[in-house]
N, C-alpha and C positions, 0 to 999 in steps of 0.2 A: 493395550491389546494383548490379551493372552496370546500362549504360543498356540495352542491349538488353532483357534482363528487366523493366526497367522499363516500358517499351514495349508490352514482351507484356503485363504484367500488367495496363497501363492500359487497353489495348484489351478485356483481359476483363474491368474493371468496367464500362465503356460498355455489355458485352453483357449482362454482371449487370446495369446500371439497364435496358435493352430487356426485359427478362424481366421484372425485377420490377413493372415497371409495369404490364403488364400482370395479373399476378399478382392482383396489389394493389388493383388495381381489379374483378378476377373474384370473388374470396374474401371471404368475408368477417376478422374480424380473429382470431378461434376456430379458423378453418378450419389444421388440420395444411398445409397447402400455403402457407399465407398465412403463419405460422408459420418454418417452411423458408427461405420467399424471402424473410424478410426476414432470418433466421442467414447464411444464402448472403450476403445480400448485404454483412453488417456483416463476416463473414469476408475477405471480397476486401477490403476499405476498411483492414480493422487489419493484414491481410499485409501491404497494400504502404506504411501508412504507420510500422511498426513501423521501417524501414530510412529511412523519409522523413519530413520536418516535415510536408511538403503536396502533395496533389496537386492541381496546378495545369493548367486545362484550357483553351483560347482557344479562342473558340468563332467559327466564319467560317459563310457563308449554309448551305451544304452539309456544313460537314466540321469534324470537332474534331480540334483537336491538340494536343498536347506535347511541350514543348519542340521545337516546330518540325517535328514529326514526327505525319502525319496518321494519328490510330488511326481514324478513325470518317470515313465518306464516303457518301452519299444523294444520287443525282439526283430523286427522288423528293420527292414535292409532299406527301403522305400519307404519315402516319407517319417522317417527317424529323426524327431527336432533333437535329439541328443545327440545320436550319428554325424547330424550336419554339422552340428557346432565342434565336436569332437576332432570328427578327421582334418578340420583344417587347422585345428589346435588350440582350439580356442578351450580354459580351464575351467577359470571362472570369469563371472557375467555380471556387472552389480547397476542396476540404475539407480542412484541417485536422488535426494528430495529437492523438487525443481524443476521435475523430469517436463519437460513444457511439448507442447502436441506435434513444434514442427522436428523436432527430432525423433520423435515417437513416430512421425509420419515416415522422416529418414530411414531409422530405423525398420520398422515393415517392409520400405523397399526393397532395404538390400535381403530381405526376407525372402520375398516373393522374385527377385531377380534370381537368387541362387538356386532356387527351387527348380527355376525353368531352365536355367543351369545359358541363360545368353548369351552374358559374359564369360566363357569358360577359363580364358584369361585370369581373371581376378576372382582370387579368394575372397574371402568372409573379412578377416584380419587387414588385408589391405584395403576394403571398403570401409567399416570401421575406421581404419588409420584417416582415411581423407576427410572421413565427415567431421575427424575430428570431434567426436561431439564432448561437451562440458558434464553430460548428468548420465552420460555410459560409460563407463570401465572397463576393463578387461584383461586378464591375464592369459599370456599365449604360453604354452609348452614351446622351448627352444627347439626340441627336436625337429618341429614343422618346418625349421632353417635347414635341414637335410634337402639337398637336391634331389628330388624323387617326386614324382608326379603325385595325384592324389589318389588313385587307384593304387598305385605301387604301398604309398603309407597310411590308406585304408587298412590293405591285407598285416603291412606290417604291423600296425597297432592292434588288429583283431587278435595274430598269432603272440602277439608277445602278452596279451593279457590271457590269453588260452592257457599258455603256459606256466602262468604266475601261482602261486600258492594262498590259499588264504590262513595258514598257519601263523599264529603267531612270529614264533623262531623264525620264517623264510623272512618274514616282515622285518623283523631286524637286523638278520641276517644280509640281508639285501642295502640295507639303511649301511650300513655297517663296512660290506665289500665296495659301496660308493668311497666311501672316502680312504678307502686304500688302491683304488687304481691310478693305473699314471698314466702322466699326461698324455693327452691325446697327441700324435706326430702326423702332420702335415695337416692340422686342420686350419684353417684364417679364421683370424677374429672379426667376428661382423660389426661393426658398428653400430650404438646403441639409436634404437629410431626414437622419435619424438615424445611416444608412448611412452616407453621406459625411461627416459630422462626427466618426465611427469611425474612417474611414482619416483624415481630417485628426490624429486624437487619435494614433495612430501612429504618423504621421510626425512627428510633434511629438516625440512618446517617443524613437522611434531617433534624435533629434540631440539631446534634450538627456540621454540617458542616458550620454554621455560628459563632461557639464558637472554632475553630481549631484553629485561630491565639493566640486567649488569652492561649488557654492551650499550645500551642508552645514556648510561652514564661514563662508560668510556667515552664514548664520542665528545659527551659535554666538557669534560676532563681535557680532552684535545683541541677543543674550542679554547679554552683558558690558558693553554700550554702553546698554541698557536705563536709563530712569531711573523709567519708571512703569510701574506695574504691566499697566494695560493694554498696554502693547508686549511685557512679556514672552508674555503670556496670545497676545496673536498668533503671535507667534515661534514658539511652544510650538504650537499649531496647525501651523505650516507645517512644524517640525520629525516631527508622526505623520504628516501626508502625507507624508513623504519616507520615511517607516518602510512604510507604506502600500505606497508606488509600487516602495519596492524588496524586498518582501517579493511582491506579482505579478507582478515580473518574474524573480525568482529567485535576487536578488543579496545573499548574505545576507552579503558582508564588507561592503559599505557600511551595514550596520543594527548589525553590528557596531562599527564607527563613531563611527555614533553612540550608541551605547550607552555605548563608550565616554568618550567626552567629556562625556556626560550625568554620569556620576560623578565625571567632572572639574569639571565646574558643583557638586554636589551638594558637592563637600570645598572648595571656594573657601569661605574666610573671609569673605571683602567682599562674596559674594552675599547677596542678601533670603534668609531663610528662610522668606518667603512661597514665592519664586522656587524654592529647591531642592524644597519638597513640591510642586507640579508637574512638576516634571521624575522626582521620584520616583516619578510614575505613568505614566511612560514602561516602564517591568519592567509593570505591569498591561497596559498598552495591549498589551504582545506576548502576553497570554496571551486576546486578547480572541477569540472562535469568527473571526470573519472571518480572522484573522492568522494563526490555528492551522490555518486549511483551506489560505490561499497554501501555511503550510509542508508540511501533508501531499500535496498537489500537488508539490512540489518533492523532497519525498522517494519518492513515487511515480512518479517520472518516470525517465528514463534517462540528468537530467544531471547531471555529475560535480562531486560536492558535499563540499569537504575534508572529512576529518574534524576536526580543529583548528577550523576554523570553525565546524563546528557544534558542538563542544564547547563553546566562548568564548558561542556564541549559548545554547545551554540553559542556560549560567550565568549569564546575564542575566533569565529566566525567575524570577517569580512563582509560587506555589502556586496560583495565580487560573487557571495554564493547567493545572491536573491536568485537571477536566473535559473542556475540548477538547479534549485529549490523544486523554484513552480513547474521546473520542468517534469517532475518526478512526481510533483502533488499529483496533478494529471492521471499519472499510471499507477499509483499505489493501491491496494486490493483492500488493505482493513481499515477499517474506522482509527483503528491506534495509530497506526502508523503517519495517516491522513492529519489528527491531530497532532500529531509530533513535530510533523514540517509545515505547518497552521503556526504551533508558538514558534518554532524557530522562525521563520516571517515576518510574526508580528514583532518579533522585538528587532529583526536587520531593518525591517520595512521604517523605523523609527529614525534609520540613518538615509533611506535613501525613497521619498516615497513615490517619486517618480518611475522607478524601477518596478516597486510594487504595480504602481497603476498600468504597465505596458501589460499586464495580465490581462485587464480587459477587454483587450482584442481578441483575447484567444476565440475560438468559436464551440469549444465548450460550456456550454452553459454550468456546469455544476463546478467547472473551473472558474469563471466567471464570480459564480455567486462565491465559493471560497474566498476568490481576492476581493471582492466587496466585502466581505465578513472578514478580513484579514484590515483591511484602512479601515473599519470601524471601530475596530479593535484597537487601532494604534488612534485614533480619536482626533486624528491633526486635519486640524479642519481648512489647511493646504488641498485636503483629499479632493475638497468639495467638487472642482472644479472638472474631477474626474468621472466622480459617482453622479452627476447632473446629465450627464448623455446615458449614464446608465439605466433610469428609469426609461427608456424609449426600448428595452431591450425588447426581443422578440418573447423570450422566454418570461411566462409570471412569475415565477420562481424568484427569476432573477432580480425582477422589475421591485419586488417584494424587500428581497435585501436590501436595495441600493433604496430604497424609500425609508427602509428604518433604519440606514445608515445616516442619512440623511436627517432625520429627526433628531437621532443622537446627537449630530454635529452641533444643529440649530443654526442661526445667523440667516441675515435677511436674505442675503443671496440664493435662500432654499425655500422660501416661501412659497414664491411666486410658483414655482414649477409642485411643490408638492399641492398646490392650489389645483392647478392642472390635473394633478393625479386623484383628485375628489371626481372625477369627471370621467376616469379610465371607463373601459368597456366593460373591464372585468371585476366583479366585483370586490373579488377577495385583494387587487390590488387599490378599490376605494379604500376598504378598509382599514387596510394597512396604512395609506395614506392620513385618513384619522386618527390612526395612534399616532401616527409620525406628529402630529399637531399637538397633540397632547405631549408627549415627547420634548418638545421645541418648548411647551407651558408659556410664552409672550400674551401679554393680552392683546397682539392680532391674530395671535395664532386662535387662542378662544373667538373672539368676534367673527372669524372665518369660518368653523366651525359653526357658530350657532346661527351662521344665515345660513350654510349650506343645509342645517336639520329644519328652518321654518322656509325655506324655498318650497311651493307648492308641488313642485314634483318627486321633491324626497320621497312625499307620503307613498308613492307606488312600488317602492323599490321595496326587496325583501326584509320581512319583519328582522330576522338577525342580523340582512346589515343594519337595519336602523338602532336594533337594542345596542348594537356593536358602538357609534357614532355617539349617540348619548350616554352609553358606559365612559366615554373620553372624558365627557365632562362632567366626573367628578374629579379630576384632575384640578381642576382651579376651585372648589367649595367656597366660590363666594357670593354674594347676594344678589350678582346679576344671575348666574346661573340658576341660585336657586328662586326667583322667579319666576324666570324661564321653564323652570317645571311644573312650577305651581298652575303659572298662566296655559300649561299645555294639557295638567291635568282637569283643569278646572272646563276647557272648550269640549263644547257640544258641537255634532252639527246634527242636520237632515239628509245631505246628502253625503254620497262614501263614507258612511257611519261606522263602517266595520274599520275602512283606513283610518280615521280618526282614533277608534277606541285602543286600534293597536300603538298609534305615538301616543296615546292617555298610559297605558298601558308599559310603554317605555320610560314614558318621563316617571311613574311611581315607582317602577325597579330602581332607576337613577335617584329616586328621592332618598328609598333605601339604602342605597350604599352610601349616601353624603353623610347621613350618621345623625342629622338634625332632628330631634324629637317636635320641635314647632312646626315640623311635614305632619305630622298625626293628626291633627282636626283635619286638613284636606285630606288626606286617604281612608279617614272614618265616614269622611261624607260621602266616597264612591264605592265604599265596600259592598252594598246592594248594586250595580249597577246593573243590568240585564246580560252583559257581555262578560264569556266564561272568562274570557284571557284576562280581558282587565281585572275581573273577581281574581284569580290568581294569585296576577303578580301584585295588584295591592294589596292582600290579605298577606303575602309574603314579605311585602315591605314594614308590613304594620307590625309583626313579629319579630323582622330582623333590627326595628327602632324601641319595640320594647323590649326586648329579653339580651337582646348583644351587648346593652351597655348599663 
């Protein structure tokens, strides 16, 4: 995103938050308008930070800006969004990439609360503080810790910027005389609120996130140096905060790491085999719900995450994370991401497939159909027993899966019910059903098929499922089948001419894809026939036997 754009676009969420507080405050939370303003407003907030981590806003008495650049400016005493954020101290303003609707909605409120001024009680800063929110920020001027009403340090902040210079020299001069006065006498120290001990925890993070490896290998160092049990049970402690810290920040080669060294503790000879079954529930610890959300967070997100690494990390992985898995398949937003926790599944689901199949209870259907496409995947035809109730599903979708799941599997215990499913109501779930049989390739699975296409009522059901059902059988190219087409091409009738011509007409497409050049005297002898479809597709077959091979 260019900065210009940027620029623009910041300026029109300022006029988005102008609106919707308003709004927000008129409507009630039912009200289609209220509704509106607040889609509108979470739309401007994801446009502009899909290209941005944060938008970061500095808030001065009169005017807000970015990056140095003033979107927003009120001389105005009433109705002032910089005024309001100002006198109660507030600096700067940053929302966050993440910014999700119900805090955006939070957000508004205390917009439109202060406005009406309800609560006179409660600032800006202490609403903010309770909501606590994760993707807003904020930095307060201390001064607002002055005991003085808000009118009182309204006027005071007006006169002391009245007063200031815009000279260079006062600028520094000023910078300058701060760090030569002394210390305040009789003032208390306030204690730091929750807020500030957030950005201290931060800044903390961003320097020693480049010292994680050497302390990772300290720790492992004192694993080795251990002589009583308690030091290790410590160690062992400080080593899943470090799983912990770099699983929320995103950094899944440093857990890789330690993972792996953990298996280097665990093959040491000289270690306690107390000591390795601790470190052996280090593989649990990553499948724990907390650790499984860091990672779908990480996979849901837009940053560039090897594959190699996450491979090495699913192989570290426990059966203990299938649940949290699927719990998070469910809620994932991108197709990446979706397939990410798909392989990781498909290769836990190979230890435990029992766990996989509790999925298909969910009452998501597209959850549903993932974990049928997750046990077909893993191919153990243990599955069967699971995906046999799943063709009753409510959803075709689904019903669809678990039939070509099924086919994949093959074994007799699938026959019978995908026989069943030749018979569904719906059609694209017959069809599915016929590949499923072709699929399976037995010859009862062929002989099932070919009485389902010479059953007298096939002929009424739609041309493409028919072409579909005799496409399957070129799956078997052998001389039963290909009778069976010849004998189909070859029948006349008088009555339902047209439904005949169309299975005349299927069986020569099927001739052509069998590849047999001894089909060409029977589809030379129907190339005049009076019916267009049949001319068609046997002139198409006759070309696809002479010139393809």
């Amino acid at each position: 995103m260019e900065k210009s754009e940027d620029i623009r676009d910041a300026k029109e969420i300022i006029q988005t938050l102008m609106k919707a507080k308003k709004n927000v405050r008129m409507y009630p939370e039912n009200n289609p308008v209220y509704v509106k303003t607040l889609d509108d407003s979470l739309a401007h907030f994801t446009h502009f930070l899909d290209y941005r981590d944060d938008l970061k806003l500095q808030i001065r008495q009169n005017s807000i800006l970015y990056e140095t650049e003033e979107i927003y400016s009120s001389p105005e005493k009433e109705d002032n969004l910089a005024l309001f954020f100002f006198k109660d101290g507030l600096r700067e303003l940053t929302f966050k990439k993440g910014l999700t609707r119900d805090e955006l909605e939070e957000f508004l409120k205390i917009l439109a609360r202060e406005y009406d001024r309800e609560e006179i009680d409660d600032d800006i800063v202490t609403l903010l503080w309770e909501r606590d929110f994760q993707h807003i920020q904020y930095i307060v001027d201390e001064a607002i810790l002055v005991d003085m009403d808000d009118e009182e340090y309204e006027i005071t902040a007006e006169n002391n910027l009245k007063e200031q210079g815009t000279d260079i020299d006062d600028l520094k001069r000023a910078y300058t005389d701060g760090f030569q006065l002394e210390e305040p006498q009789g003032i208390s120290v306030v204690p730091l609120s929750e807020n500030d001990l957030q950005v201290l925890v931060q800044e903390l993070e961003k320097d020693s996130s480049s010292k994680l490896d050497k302390l990772v290998s300290i720790l492992f160092e004192l694993v080795y140096l251990s002589e009583k049990q308690s030091e290790v049970d410590e160690t062992f402690q400080f080593i899943r905060d470090a799983i912990q810290y770099s699983m929320r920040h995103g950094d899944i080669e440093t857990v890789n790491r330690i993972m792996k060294q953990t298996q280097e503790v665990i093959k040491e000879p000289a270690f306690q085999e107390s000591g390795k079954n601790y470190f052996a529930m280090l593989s649990q610890y990553l499948g724990h719900q907390e650790i499984a959300g860091y990672l779908a967070e990480m996979l849901d997100s837009s940053m560039d995450l090897s594959e190699d690494a996450y491979a090495e990390y699913v192989g570290y992985l426990d059966r203990n994370a299938i649940q949290p898995l699927m719990h998070y398949l469910g809620q994932m937003k991108t197709v990446r991401a979706r397939k990410h926790i798909i392989d990781a599944l498909i290769m836990l689901g190979r230890k435990d497939i029992q766990a996989i199949a509790r999925g298909l209870e969910d009452q998501r259907w597209f959850l549903v159909r993932n974990i049928i496409y997750i046990l077909r995947k893993i191919g153990d035809r243990r599955a069967t027993e699971f995906l046999l109730k799943s063709v009753r599903h409510h959803d075709i979708r689904v019903r669809k899966e678990a039939i070509k799941a099924l086919g994949e599997m093959g074994g007799r215990d699938v026959i019978q019910t995908l026989r069943e499913c030749l018979d569904d109501v719906d059609g694209e779930v017959r069809v599915a059903a016929a590949k499923a049989f072709g699929a399976v390739g037995t010859e009862v699975a062929k002989r099932i098929l070919l009485e389902k296409i010479s059953n007298k009522m096939f002929k009424d059901r739609d041309f493409n499922e028919k072409k579909a059902f005799y496409e399957v059988l070129v799956k078997w190219k052998d001389q039963m089948v290909f009778d069976f087409l010849v004998a189909t091409l070859r029948k006349k009738a008088f009555f339902n001419r047209s439904k005949n011509d169309e299975a005349r007409a299927c069986a020569a497409f099927t001739l052509g894809l069998l590849g047999r050049k001894d089909a060409l005297p029977e589809l030379h002898a129907v190339r005049n026939s009076g019916n267009d479809l049949l001319q068609d597709f046997v002139h198409a077959a006759i070309r696809k036997l002479e010139h393809d091979q």
